[in-house]
N, CA, C and O atoms as a Tinker XYZ file with bonds, in Angstrom:
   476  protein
     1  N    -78.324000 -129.968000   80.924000    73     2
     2  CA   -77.135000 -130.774000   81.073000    64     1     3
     3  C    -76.513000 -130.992000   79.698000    63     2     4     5
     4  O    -77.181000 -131.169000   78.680000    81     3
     5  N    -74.931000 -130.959000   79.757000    73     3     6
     6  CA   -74.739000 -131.582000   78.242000    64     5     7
     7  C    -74.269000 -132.729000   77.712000    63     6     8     9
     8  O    -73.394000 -133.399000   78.260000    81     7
     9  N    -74.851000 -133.047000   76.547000    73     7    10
    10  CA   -74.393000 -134.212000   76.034000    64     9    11
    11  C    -73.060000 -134.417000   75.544000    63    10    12    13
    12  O    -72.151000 -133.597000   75.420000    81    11
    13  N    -73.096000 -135.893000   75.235000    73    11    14
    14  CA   -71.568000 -136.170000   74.642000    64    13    15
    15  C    -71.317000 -135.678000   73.526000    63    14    16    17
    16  O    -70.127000 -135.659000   73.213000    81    15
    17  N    -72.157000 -135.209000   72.709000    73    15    18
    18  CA   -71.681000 -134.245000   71.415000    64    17    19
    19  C    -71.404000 -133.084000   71.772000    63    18    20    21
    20  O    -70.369000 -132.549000   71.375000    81    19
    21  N    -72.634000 -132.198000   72.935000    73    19    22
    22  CA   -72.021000 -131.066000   72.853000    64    21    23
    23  C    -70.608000 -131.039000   73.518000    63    22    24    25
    24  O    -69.751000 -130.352000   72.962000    81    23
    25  N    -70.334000 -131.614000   74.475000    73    23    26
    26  CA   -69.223000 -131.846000   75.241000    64    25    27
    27  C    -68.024000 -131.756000   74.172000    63    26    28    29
    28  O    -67.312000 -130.752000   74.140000    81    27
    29  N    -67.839000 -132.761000   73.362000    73    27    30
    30  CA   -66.915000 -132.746000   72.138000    64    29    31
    31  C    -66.667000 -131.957000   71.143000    63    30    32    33
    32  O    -65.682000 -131.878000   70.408000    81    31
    33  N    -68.030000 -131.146000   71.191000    73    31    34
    34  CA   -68.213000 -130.200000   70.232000    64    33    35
    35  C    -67.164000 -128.598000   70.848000    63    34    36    37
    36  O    -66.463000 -127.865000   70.150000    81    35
    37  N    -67.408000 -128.516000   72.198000    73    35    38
    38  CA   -67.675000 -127.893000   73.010000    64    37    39
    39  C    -65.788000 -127.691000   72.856000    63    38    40    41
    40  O    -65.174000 -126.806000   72.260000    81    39
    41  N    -65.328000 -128.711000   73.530000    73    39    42
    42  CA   -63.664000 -128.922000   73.443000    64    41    43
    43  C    -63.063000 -128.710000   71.834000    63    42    44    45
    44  O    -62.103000 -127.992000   71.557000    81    43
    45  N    -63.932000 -129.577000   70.774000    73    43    46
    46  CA   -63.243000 -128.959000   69.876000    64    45    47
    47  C    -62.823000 -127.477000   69.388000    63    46    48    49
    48  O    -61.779000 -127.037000   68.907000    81    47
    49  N    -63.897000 -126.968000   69.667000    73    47    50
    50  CA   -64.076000 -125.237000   69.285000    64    49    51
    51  C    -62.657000 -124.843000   69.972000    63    50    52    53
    52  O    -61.721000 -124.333000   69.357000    81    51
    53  N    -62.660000 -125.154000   71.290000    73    51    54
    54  CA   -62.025000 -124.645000   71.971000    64    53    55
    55  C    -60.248000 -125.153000   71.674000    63    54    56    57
    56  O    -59.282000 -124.502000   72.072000    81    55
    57  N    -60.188000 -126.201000   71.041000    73    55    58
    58  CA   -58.603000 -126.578000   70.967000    64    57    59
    59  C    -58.965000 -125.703000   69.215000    63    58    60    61
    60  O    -58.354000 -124.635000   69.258000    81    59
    61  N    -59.513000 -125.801000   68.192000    73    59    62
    62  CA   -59.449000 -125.188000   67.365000    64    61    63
    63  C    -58.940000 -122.774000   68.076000    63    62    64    65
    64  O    -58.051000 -121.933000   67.944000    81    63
    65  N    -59.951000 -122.901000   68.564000    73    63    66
    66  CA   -59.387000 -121.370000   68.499000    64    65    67
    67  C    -58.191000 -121.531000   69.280000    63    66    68    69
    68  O    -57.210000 -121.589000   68.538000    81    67
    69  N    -57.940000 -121.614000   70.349000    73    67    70
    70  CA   -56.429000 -122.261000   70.925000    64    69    71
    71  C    -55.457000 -122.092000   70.203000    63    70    72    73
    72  O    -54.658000 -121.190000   70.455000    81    71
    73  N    -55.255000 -123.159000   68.832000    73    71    74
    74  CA   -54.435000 -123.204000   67.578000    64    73    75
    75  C    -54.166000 -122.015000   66.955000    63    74    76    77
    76  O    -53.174000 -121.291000   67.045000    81    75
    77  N    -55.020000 -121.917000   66.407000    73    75    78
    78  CA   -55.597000 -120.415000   65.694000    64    77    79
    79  C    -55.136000 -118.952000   66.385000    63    78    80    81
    80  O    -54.910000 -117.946000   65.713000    81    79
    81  N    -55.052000 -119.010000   67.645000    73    79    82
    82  CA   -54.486000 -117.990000   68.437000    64    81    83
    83  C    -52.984000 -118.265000   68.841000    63    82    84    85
    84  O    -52.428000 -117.453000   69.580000    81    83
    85  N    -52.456000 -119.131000   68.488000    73    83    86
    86  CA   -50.917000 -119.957000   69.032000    64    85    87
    87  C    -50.327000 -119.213000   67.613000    63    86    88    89
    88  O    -49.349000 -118.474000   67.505000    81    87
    89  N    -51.246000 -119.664000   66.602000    73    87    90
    90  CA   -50.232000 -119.242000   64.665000    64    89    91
    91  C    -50.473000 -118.343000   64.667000    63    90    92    93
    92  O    -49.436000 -117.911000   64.166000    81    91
    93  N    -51.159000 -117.354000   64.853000    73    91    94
    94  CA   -51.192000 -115.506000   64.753000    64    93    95
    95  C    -50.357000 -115.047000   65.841000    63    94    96    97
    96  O    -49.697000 -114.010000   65.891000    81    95
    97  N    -50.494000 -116.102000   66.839000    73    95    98
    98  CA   -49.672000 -115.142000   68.214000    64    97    99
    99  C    -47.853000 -115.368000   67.794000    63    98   100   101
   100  O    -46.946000 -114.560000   67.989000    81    99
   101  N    -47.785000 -116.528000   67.274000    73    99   102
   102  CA   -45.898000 -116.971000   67.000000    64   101   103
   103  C    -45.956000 -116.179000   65.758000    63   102   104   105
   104  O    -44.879000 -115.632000   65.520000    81   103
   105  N    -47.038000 -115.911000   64.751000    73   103   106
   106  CA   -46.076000 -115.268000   63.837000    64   105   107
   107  C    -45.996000 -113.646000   64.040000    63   106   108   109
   108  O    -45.082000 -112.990000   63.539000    81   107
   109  N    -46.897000 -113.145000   64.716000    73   107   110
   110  CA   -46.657000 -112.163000   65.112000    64   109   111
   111  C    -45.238000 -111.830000   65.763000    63   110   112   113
   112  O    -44.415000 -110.960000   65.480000    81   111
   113  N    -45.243000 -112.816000   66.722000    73   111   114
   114  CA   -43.967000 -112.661000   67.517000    64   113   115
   115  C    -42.495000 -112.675000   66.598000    63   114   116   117
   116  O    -41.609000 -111.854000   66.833000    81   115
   117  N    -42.355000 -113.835000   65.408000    73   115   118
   118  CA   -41.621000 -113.930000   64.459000    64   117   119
   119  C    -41.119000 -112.904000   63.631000    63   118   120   121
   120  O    -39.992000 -112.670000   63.195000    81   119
   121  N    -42.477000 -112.210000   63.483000    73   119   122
   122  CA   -42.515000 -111.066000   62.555000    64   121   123
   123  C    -41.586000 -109.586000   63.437000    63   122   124   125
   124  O    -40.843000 -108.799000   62.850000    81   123
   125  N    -41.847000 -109.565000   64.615000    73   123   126
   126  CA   -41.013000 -108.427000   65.364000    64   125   127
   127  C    -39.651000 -108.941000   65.831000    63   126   128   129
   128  O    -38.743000 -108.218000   66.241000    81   127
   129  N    -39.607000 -110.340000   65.719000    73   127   130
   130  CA   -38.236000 -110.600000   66.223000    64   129   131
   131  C    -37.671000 -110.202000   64.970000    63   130   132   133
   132  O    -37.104000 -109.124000   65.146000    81   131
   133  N    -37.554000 -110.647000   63.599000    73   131   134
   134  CA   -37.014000 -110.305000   62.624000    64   133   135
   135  C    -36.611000 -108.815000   62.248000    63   134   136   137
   136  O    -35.548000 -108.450000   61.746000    81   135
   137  N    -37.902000 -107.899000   62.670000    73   135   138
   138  CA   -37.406000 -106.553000   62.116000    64   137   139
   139  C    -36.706000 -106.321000   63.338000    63   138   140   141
   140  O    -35.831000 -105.506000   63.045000    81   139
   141  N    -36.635000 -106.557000   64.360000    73   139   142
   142  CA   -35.581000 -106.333000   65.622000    64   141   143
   143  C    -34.542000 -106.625000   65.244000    63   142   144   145
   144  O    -33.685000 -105.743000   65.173000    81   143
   145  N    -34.163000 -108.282000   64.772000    73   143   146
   146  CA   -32.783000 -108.480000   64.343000    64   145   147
   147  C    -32.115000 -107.750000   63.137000    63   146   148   149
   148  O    -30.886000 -107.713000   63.090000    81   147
   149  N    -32.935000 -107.115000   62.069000    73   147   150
   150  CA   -32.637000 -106.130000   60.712000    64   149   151
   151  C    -32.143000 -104.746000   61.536000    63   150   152   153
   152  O    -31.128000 -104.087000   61.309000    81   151
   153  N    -33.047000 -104.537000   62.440000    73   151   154
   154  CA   -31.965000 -103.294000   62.922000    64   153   155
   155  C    -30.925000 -103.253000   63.607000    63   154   156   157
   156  O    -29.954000 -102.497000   63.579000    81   155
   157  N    -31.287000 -104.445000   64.463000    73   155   158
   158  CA   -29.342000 -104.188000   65.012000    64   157   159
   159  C    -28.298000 -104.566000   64.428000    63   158   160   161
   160  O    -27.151000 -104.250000   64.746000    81   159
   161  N    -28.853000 -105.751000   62.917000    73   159   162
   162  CA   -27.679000 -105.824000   61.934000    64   161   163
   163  C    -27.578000 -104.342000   61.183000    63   162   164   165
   164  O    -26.362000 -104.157000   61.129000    81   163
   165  N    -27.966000 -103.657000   60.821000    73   163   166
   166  CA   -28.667000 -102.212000   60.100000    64   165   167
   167  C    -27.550000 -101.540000   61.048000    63   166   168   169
   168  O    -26.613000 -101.024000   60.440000    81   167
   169  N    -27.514000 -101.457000   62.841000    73   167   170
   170  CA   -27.361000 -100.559000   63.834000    64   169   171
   171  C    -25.329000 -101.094000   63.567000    63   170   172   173
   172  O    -24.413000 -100.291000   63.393000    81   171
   173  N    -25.226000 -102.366000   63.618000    73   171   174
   174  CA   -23.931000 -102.641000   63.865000    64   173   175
   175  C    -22.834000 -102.629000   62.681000    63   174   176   177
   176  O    -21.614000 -102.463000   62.672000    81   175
   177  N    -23.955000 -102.916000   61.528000    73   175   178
   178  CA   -23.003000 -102.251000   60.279000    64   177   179
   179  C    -22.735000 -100.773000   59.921000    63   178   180   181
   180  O    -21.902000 -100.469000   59.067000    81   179
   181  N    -23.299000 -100.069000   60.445000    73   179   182
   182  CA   -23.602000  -98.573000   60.813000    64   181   183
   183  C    -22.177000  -98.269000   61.769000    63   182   184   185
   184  O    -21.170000  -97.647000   61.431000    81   183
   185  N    -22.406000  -98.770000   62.741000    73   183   186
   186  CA   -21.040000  -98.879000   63.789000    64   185   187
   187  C    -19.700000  -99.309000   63.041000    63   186   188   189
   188  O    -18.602000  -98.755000   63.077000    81   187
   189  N    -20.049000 -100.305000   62.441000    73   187   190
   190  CA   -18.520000 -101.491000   62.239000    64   189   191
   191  C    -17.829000  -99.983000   60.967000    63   190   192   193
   192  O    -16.648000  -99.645000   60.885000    81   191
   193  N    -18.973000  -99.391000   60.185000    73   191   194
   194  CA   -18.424000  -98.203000   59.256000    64   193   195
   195  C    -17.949000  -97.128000   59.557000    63   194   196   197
   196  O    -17.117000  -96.459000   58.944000    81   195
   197  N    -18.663000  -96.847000   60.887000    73   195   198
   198  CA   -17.944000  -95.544000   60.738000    64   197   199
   199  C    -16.752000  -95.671000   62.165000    63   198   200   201
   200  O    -16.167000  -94.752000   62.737000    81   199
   201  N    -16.687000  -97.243000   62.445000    73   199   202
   202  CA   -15.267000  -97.250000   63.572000    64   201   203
   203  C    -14.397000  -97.426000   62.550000    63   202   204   205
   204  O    -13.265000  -97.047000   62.854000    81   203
   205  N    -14.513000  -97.926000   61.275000    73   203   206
   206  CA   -13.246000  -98.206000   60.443000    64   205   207
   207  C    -13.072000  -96.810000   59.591000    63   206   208   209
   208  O    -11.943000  -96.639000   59.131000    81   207
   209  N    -14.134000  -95.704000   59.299000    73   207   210
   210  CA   -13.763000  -94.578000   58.906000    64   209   211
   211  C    -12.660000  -94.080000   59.920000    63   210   212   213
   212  O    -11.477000  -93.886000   59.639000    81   211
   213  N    -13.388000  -93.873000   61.406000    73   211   214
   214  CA   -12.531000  -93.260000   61.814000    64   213   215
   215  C    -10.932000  -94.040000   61.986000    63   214   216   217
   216  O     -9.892000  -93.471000   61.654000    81   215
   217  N    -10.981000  -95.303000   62.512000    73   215   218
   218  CA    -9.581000  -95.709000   62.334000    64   217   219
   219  C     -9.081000  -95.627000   61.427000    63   218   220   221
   220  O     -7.884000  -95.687000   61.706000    81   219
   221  N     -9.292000  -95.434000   59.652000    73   219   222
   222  CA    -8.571000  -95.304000   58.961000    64   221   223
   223  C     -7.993000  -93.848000   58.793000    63   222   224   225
   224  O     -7.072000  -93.434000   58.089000    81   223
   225  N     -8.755000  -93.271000   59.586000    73   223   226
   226  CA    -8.461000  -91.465000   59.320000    64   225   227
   227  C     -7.351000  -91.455000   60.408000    63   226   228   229
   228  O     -6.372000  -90.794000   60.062000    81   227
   229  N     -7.265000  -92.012000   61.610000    73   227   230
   230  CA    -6.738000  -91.540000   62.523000    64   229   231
   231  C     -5.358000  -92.879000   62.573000    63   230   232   233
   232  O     -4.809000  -92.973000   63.671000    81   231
   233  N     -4.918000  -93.704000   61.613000    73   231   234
   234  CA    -3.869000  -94.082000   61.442000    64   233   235
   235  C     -3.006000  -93.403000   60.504000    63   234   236   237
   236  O     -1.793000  -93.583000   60.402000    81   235
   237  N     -3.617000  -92.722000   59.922000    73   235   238
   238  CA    -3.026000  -91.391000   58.631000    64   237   239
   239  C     -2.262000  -90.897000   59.732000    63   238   240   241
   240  O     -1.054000  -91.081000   59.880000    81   239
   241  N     -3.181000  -90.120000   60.670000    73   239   242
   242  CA    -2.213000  -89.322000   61.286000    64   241   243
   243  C     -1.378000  -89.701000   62.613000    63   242   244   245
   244  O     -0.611000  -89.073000   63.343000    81   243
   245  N     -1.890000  -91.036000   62.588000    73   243   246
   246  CA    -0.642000  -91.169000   63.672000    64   245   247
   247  C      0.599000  -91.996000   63.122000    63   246   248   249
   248  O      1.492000  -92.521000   63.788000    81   247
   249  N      0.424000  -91.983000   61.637000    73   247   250
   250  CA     1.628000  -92.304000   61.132000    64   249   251
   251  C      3.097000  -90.920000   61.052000    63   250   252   253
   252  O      4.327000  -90.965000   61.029000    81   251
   253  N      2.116000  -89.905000   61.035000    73   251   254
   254  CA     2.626000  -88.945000   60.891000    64   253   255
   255  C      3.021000  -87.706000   61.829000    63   254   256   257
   256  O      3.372000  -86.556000   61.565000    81   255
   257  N      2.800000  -88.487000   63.181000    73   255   258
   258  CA     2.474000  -87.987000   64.606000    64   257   259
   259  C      3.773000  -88.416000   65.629000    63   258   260   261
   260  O      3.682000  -89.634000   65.783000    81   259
   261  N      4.678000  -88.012000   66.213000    73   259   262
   262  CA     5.679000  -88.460000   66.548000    64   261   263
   263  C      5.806000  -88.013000   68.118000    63   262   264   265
   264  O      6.650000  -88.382000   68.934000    81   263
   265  N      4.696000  -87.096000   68.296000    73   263   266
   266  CA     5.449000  -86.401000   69.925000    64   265   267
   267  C      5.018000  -87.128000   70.799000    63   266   268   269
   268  O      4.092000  -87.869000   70.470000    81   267
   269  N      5.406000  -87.176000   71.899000    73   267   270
   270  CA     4.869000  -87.372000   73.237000    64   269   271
   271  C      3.012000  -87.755000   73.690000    63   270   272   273
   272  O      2.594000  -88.626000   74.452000    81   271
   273  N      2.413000  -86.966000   73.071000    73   271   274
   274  CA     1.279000  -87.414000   73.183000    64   273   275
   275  C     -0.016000  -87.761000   72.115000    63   274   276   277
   276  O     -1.166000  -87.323000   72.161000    81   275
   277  N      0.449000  -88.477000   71.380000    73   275   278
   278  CA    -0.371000  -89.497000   70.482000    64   277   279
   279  C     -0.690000  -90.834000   71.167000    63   278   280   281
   280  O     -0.026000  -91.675000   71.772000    81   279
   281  N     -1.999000  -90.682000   70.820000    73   279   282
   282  CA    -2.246000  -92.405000   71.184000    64   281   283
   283  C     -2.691000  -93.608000   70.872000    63   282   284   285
   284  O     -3.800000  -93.746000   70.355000    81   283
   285  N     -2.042000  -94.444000   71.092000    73   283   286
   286  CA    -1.687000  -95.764000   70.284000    64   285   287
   287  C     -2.753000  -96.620000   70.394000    63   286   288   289
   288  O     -2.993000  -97.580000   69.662000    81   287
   289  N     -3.399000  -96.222000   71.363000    73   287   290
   290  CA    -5.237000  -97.173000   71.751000    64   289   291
   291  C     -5.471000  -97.748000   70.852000    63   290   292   293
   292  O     -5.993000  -98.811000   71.188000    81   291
   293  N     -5.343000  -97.617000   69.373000    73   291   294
   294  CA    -6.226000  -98.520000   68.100000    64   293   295
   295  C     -5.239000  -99.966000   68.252000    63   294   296   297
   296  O     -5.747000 -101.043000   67.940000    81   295
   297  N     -3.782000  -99.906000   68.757000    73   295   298
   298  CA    -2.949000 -100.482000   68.628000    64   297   299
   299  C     -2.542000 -101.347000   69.694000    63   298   300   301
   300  O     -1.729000 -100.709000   70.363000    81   299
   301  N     -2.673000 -102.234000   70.070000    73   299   302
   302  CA    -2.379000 -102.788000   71.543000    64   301   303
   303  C     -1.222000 -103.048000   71.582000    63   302   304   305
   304  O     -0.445000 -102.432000   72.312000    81   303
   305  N     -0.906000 -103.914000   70.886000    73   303   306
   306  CA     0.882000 -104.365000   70.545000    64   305   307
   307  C      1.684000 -103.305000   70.318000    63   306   308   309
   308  O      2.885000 -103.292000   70.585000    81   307
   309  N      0.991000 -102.290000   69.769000    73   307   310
   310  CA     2.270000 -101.005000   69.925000    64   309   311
   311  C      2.617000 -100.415000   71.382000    63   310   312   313
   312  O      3.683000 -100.081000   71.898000    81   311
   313  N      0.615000 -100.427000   72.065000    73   311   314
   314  CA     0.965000  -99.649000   72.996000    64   313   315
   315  C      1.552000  -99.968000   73.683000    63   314   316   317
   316  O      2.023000  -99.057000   74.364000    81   315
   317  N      2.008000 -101.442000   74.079000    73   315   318
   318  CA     2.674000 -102.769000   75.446000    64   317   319
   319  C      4.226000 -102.353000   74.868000    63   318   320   321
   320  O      5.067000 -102.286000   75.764000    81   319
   321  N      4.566000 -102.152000   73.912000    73   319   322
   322  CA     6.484000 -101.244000   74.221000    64   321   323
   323  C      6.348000  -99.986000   74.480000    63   322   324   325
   324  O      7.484000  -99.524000   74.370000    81   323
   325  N      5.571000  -99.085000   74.784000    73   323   326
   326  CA     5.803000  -97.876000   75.366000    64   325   327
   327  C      5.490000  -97.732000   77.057000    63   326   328   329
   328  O      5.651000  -96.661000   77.641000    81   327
   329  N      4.951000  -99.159000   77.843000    73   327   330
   330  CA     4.869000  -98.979000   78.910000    64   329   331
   331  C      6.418000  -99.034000   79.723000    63   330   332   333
   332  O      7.315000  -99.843000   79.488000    81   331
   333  N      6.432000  -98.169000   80.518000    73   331   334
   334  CA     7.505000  -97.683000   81.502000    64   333   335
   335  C      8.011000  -98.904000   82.068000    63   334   336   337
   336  O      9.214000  -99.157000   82.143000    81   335
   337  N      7.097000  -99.651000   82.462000    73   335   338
   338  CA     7.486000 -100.874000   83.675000    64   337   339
   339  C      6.214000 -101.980000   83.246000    63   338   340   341
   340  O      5.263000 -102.090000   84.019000    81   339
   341  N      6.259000 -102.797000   81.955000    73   339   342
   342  CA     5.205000 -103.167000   82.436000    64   341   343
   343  C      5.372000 -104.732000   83.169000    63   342   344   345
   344  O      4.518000 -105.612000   83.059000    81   343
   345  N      6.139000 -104.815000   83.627000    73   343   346
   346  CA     6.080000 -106.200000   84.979000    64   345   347
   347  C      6.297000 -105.855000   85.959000    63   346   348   349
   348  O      7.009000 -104.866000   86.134000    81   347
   349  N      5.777000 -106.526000   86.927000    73   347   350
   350  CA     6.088000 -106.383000   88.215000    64   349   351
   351  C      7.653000 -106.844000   88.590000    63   350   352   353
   352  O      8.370000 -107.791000   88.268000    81   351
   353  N      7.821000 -105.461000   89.591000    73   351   354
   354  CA     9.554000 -106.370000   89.956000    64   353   355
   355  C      8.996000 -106.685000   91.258000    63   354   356   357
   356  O      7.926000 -106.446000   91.817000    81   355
   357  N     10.610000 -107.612000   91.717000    73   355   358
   358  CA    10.631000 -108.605000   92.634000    64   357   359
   359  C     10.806000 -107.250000   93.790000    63   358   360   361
   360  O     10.867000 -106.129000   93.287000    81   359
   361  N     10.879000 -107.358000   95.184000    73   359   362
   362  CA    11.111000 -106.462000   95.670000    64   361   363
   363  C     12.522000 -106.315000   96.275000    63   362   364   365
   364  O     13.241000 -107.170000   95.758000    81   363
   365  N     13.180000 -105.589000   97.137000    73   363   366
   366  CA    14.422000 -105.563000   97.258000    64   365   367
   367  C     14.976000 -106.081000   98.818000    63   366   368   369
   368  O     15.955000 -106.760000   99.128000    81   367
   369  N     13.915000 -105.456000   99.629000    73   367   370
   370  CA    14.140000 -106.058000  101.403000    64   369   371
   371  C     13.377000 -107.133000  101.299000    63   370   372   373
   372  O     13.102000 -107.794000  100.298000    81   371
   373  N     12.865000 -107.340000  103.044000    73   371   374
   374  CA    12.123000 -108.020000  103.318000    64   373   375
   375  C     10.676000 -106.917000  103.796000    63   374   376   377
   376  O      9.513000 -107.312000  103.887000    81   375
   377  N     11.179000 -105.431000  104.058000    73   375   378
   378  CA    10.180000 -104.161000  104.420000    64   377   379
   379  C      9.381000 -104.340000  103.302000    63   378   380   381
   380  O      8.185000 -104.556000  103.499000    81   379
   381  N     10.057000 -104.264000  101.488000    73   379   382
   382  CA     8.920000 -104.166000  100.848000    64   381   383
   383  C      8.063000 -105.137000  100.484000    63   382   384   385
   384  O      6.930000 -105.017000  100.017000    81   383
   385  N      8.939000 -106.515000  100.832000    73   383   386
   386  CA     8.066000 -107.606000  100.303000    64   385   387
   387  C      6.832000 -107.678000  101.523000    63   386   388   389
   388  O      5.674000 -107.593000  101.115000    81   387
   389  N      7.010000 -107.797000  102.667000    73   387   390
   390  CA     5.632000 -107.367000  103.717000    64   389   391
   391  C      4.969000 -106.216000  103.248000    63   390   392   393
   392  O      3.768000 -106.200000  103.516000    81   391
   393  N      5.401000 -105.262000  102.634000    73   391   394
   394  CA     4.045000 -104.413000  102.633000    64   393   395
   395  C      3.366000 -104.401000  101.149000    63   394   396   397
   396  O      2.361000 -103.771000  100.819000    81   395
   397  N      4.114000 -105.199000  100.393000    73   395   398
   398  CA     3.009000 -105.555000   99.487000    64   397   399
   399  C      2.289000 -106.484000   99.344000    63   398   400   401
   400  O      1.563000 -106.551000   98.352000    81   399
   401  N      2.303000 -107.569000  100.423000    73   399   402
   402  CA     1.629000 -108.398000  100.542000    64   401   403
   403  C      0.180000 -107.951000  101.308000    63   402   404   405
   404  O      0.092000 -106.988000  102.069000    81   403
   405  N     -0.843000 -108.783000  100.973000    73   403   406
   406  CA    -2.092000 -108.161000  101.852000    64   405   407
   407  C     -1.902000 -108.528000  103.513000    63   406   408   409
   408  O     -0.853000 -108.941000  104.008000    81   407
   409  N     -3.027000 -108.303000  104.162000    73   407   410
   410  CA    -3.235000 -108.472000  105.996000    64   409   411
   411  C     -3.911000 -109.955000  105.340000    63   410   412   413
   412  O     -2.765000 -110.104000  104.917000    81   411
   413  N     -4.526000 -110.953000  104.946000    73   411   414
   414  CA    -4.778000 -112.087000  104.078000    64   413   415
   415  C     -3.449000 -113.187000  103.992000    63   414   416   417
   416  O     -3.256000 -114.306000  104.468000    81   415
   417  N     -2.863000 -112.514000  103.364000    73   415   418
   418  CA    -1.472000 -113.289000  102.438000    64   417   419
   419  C     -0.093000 -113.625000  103.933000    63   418   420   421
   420  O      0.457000 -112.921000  104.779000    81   419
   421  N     -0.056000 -115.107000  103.531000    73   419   422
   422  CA     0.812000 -115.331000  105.130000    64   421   423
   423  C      2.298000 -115.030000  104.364000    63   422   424   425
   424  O      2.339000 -115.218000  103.148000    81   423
   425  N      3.528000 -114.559000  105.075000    73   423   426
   426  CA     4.486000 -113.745000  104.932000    64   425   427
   427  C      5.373000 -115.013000  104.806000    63   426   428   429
   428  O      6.466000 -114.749000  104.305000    81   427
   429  N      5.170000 -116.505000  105.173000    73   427   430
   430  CA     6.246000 -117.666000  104.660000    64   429   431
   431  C      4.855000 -118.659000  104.440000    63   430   432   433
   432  O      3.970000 -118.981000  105.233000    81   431
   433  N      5.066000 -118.971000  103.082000    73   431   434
   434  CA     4.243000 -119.868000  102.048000    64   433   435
   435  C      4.350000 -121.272000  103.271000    63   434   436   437
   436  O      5.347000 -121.578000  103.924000    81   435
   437  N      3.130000 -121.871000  103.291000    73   435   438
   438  CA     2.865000 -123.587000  103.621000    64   437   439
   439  C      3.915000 -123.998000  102.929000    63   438   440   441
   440  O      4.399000 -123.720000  101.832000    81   439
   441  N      4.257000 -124.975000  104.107000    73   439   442
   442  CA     5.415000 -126.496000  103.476000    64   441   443
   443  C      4.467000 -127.530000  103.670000    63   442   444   445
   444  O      3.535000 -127.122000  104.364000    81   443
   445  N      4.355000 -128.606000  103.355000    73   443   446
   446  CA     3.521000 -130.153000  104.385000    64   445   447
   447  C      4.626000 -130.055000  104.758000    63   446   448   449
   448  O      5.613000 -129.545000  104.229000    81   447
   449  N      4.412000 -130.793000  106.155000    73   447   450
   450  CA     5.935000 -131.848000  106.294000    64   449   451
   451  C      5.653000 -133.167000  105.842000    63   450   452   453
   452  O      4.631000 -133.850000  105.913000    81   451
   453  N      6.868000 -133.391000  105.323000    73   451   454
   454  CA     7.177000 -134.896000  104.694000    64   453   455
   455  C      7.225000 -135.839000  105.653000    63   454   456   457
   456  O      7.938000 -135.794000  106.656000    81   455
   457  N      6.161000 -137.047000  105.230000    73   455   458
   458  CA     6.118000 -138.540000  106.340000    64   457   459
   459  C      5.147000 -138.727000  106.564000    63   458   460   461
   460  O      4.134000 -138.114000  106.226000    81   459
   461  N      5.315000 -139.886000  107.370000    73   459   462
   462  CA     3.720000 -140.449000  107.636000    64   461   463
   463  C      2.936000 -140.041000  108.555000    63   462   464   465
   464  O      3.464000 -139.711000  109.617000    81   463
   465  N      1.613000 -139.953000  108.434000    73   463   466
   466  CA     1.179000 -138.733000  109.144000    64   465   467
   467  C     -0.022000 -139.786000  109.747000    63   466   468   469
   468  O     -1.068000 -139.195000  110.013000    81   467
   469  N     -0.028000 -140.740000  109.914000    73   467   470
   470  CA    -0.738000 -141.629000  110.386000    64   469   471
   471  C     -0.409000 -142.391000  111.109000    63   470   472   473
   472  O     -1.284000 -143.212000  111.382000    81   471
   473  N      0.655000 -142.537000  111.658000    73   471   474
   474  CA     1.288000 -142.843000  112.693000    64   473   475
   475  C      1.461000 -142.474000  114.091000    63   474   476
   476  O      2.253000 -143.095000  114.800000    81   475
């Protein structure tokens, strides 16, 4: 049977290695999170260089690029004045305004009616 020392003895060991396995196990873990985070800073400065090589190469030539099919993708604000139509128009009957509406969408918008409705 055991006594109250070994008993205490018994638990200490045991919260001691416990500990001891908690600080090797977090710094281990510490230690791979870090070289994880060095490479994808490593991976994204790698990226961020050679997207600005190429955008700087490929604004050279689309400065110097005038036809029909160059594209403005690096450029958003350029590309939004070369769209054809870019808003929606209103429609012209009542044929097209029903068929662009969905089988969903009711064809005359809710009114409430006005007044007391508790009466």
């Amino acid at each position: 049977m055991n006594t109250v020392k070994s008993f205490w003895i018994g638990w200490g060991a045991l919260i001691i290695a416990g500990g001891g396995a908690y600080y090797y196990a977090k710094r281990d873990i510490d230690a791979s999170r870090r070289e994880k985070f060095r490479k994808l800073q490593h991976q994204q400065q790698l990226n961020a260089s050679l997207e600005y090589d190429a955008r700087a190469g490929s604004e050279n030539q689309h400065l110097h690029s005038h036809g029909p099919d160059h594209d403005l993708a690096f450029a958003p604000s350029k590309e939004a004045t070369t769209d054809p139509a870019p808003t929606r128009h209103e429609p012209d009957t009542d044929g097209q305004r029903v068929m662009e509406k969905s089988k969903y969408e009711a064809a005359v918008p809710y009114r409430s009616r006005k007044g007391d409705r508790f009466s």
